[in-house]
N, C-alpha and C positions, 0 to 999 in steps of 0.2 A: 304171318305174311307181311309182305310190304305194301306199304302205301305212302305216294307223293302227291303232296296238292299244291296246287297255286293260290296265294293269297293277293288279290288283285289289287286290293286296297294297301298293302304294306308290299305289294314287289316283291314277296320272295315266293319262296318252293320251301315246304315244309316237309321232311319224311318223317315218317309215322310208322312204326312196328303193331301189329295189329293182332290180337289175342283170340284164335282161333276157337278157342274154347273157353270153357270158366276154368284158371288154376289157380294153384299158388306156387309161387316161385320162391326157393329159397334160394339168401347168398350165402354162403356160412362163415364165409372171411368177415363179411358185415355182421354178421350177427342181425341179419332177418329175414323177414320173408312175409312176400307183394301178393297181394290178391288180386286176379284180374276177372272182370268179367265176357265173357264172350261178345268178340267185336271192339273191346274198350282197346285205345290205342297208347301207347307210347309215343311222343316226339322226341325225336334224336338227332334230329340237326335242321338249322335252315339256309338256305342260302338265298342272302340278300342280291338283289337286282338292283343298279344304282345306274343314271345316268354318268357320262363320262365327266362331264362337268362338276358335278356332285362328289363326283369321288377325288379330284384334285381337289376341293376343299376342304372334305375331310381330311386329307393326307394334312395340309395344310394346317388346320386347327387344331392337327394332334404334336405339331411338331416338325413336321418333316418338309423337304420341299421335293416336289414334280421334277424332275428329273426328266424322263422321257412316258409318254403313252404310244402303244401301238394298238389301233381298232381294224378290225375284224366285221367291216360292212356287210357281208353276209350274215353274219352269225351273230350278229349282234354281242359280241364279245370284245373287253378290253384286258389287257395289259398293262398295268402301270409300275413304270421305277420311281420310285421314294427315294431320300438320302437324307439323314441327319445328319443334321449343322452342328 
């Protein structure tokens, strides 16, 4: 099953695949196979929360310049265009 949590301290949402039972999971292209125990989770992705401010300096320190933001007042959502110099 699935499971998303919020980690308040680090801003993101963590999903979590969650082991209904006790199994073992083989991959046979890998060449193995996972034991899990019932309840034990997987995380498979997170998605980080940044202020808008925050994330033009990232962009910034990685390289890139700000170009345009578009925010999403409601929803507490941004958009930002990047552009390499």
């Amino acid at each position: 099953r699935h499971l998303a949590r919020y980690d308040e301290q680090e801003r993101r949402i963590e999903m979590h695949l969650v082991s209904t039972r006790a199994q073992i999971v083989t991959i046979p292209r890998a060449g193995c196979s996972v034991s899990f125990t019932e309840g034990e989770t997987i995380w498979t992705e997170s998605s980080h929360k940044y202020r808008p401010g925050e994330l033009m300096k990232m962009g910034q320190h990685s390289g890139f310049r700000p170009l345009r933001q578009w925010l999403d007042r409601e929803w507490a959502f941004a958009q930002t265009l990047f552009v390499a110099d």
